[in-house]
TORZA-791151 format. One record per residue (C-alpha): x, y, z. Coordinates in pm, whole numbers. Example, Ala and Ser with C-alpha at 12.3 -4.5 7.8 and 13.67 -1.06 7.14 Angstrom:
+--------+--------+--------+
!      X !      Y !      Z !
+--------+--------+--------+
!   1230 !   -450 !    780 !
!   1367 !   -106 !    714 !
+--------+--------+--------+
//
This chain:
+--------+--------+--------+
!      X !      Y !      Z !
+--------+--------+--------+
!  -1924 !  -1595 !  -3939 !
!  -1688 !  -1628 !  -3661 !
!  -1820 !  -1782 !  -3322 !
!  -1882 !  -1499 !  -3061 !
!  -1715 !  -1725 !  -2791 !
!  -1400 !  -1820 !  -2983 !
!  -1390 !  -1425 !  -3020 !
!  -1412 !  -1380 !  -2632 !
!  -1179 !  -1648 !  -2547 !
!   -931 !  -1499 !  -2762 !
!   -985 !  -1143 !  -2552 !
!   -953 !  -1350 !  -2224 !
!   -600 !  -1508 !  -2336 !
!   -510 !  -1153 !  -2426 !
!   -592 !  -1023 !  -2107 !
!   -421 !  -1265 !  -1931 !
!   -136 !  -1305 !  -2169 !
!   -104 !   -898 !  -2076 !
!   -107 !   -959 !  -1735 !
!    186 !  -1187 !  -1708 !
!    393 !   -958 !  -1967 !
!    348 !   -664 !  -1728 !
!    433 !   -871 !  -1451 !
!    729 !   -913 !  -1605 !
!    857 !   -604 !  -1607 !
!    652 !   -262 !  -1683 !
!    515 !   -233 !  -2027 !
!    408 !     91 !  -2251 !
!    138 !      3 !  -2517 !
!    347 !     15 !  -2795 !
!    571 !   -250 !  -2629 !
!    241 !   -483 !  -2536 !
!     86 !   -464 !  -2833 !
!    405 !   -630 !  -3011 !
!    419 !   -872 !  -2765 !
!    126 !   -980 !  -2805 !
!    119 !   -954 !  -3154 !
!   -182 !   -708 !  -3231 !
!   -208 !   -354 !  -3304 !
!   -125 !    -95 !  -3100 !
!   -486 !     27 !  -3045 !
!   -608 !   -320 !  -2938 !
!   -378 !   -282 !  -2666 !
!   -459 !     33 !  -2588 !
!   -837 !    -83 !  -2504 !
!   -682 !   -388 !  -2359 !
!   -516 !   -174 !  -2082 !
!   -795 !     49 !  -2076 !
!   -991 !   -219 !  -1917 !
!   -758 !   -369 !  -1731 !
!   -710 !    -25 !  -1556 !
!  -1059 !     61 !  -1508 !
!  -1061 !   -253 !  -1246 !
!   -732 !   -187 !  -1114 !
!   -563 !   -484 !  -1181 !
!   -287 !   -274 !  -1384 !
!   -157 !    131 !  -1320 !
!    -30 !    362 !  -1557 !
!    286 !    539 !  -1436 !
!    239 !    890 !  -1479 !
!    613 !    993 !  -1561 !
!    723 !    673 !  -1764 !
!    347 !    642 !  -1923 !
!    391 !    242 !  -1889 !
!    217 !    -34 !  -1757 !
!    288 !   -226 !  -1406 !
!     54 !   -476 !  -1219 !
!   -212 !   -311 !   -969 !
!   -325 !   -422 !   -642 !
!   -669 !   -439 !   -729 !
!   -627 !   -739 !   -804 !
!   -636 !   -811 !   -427 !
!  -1010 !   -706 !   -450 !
!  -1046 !   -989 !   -677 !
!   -902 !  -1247 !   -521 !
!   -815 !  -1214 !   -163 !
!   -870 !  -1591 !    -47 !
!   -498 !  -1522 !   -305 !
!   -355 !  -1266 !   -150 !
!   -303 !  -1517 !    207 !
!    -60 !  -1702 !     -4 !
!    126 !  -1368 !    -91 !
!    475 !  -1373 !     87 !
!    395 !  -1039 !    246 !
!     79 !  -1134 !    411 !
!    195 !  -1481 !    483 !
!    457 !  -1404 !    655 !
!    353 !  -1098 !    811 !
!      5 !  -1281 !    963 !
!    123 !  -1392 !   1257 !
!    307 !  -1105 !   1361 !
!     -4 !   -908 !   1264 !
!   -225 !  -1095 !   1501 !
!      0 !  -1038 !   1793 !
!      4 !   -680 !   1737 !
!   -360 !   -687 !   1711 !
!   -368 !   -931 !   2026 !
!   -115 !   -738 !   2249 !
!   -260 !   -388 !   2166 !
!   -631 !   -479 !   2137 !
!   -723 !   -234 !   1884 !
!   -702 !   -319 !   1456 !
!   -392 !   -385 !   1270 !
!   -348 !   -335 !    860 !
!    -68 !   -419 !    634 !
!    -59 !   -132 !    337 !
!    148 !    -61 !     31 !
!    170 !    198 !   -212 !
!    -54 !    175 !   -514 !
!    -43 !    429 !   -768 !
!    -92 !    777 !   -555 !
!   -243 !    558 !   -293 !
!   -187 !    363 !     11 !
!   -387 !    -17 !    -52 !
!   -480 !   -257 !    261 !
!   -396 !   -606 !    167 !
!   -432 !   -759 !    552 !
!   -605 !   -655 !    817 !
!   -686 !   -832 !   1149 !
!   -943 !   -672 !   1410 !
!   -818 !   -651 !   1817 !
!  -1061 !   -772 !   2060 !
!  -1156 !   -408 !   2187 !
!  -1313 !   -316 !   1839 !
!  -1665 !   -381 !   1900 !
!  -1774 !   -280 !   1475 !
!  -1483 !   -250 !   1250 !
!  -1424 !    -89 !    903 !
!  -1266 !   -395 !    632 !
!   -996 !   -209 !    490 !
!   -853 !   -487 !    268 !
!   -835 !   -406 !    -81 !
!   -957 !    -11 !    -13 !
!   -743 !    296 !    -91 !
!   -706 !    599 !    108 !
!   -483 !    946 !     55 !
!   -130 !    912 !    114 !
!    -99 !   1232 !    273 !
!   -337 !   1194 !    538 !
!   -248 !    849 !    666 !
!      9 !    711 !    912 !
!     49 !    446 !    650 !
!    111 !    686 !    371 !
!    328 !    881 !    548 !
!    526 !    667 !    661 !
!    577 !    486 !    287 !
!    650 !    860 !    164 !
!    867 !    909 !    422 !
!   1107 !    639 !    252 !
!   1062 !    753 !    -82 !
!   1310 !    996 !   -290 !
!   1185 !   1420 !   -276 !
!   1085 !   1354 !   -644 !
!    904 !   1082 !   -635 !
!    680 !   1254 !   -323 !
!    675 !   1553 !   -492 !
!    502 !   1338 !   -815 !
!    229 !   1203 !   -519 !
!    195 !   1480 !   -369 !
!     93 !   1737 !   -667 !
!   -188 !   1924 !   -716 !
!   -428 !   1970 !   -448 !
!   -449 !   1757 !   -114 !
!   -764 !   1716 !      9 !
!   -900 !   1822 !    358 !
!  -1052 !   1571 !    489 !
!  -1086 !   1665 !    820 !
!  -1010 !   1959 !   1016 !
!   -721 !   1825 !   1113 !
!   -625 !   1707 !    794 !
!   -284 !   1863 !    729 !
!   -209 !   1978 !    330 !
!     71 !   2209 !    398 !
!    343 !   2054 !    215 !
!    629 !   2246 !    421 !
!    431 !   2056 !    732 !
!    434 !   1711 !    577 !
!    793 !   1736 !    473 !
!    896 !   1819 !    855 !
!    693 !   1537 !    928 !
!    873 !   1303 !    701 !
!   1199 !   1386 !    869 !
!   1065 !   1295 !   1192 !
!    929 !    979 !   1113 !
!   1263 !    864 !    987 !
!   1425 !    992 !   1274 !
!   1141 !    797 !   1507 !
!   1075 !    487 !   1314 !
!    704 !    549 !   1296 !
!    468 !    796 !   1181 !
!    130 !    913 !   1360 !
!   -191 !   1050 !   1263 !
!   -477 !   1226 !   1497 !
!   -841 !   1248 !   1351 !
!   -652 !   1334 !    970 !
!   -847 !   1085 !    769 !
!  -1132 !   1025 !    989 !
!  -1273 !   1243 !   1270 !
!  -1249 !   1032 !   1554 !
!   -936 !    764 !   1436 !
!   -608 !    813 !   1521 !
!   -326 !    615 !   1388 !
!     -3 !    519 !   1424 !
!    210 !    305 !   1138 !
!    587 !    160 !   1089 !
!    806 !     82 !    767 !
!    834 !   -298 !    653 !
!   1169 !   -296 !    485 !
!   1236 !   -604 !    242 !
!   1594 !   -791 !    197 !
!   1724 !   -533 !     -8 !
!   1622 !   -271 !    274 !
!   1358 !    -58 !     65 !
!   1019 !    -10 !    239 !
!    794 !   -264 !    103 !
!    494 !   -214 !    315 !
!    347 !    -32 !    588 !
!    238 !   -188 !    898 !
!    -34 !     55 !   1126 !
!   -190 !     31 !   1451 !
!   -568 !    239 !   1450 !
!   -858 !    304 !   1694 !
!  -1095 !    550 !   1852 !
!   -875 !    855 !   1992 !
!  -1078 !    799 !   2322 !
!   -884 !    518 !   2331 !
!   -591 !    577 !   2177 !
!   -502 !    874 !   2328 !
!   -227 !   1159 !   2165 !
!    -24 !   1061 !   2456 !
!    -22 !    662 !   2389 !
!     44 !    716 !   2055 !
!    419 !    689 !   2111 !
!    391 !    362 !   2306 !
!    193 !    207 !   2038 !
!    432 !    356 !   1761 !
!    713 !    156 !   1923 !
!    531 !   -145 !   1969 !
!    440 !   -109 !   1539 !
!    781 !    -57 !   1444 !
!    905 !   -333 !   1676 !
!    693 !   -559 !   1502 !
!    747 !   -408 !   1163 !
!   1107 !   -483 !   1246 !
!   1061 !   -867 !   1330 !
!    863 !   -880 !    996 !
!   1144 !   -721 !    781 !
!   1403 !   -945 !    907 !
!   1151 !  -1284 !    844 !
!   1149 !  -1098 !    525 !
!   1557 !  -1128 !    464 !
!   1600 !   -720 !    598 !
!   1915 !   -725 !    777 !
!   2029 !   -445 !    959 !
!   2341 !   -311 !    816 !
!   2482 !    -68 !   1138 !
!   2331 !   -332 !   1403 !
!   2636 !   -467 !   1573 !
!   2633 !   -865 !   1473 !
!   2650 !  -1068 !   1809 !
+--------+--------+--------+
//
């Protein structure tokens, strides 16, 4: 009879054998299971479970395999040696210091917008710990600020089916969001009033990486008694100034900025 724990180990090499293969490049089942050198349907379940604690996605459209970040749920003390977070952090904290009020970093996982840092400004006297929760797209000034950069298909992908209200405020009019999307380009930040929360308003700015996509979103939130709808545009430009300084850390280089 074969030993139970030989039998586990060998599903625990799988499962990480499958994780650096996707990592590698986006796999579909077929393609992973030859890899790995089982049957189709063993990788299949693999996935399966992988999925179920986000540590990989299934792209809807291409019906393969890419990593997930759930896995910052898992391991967050690993996520502070991420290049993102590490070398957003201290920019992070001065945004949080200068403005006083909570600062995440978010990126787009899945049809989702996932917190992977998150420092708290002195005025927030009990805080929500974002890091490694998901919220709508749609209703975010992170999310809409990452759809703002993407192509009209690929939003149109997110943005199918119903959106849901969570607020009264909450806008799901698509025609609405896509006149939003224009003006947050246009601005350089996007800004949300009571839309995900009743209460939170929010204001959030692109992090473009070297080859100038949007990487990352970088947001500034707190209590609209505080932050009024008519601060919002002074903290908007102090996100996407700081947003800025992180893209260029990050190897982002201006292309129509005149060179000194």
């Amino acid at each position: 009879m074969r030993d139970q724990s030989s039998g586990n180990l060998q599903s625990v090499r799988r499962a990480l054998r499958a994780l650096e293969l996707i990592s590698e490049g986006e796999c579909g089942v077929t393609e992973l299971g030859r890899k790995l050198g089982v049957h189709k349907a063993t990788a299949s379940r693999l996935v399966a479970t992988l999925a179920e604690r986000g540590f990989v996605e299934r792209d809807p459209v291409t019906e393969k395999y890419r990593l997930g970040f759930g896995l910052i749920s898992l391991a967050g003390a690993a996520m502070g040696g991420n290049d993102l977070v590490r070398t957003a952090r201290p920019i992070v904290e001065d945004l949080a210091d200068r403005t006083r009020e909570t600062v995440n970093l978010g990126v787009v996982s899945g049809d989702a917008v996932v917190y992977i840092d998150q420092v708290t400004g002195t005025r927030s006297i009990v805080s929500v710990n974002w890091v490694g929760q998901r919220t709508p797209l749609h209703c975010t000034s992170n999310g809409k600020v990452l759809l703002a950069a993407m192509s009209e298909a690929e939003r149109a992908r997110l943005l199918k089916g119903d959106l849901a209200r969570l607020t009264p405020k909450t806008i799901t009019d698509r025609k609405v969001l896509r006149s939003q999307f224009s003006e947050i380009v246009a601005r350089g930040y996007a800004q949300t009033m009571e839309e995900l929360e009743e209460g939170l308003n929010a204001v959030a700015a692109p992090i473009r990486g070297i080859g100038g996509d949007v990487v990352a979103a970088l947001s500034v939130s707190g209590p609209a008694f505080r932050m009024h709808g008519v601060d919002l545009p002074r903290f908007g430009r102090a996100t996407a100034e700081a947003a800025a300084v992180i893209s260029r850390r990050l190897g982002y280089v201006e292309r129509n900025r005149p060179v000194a």
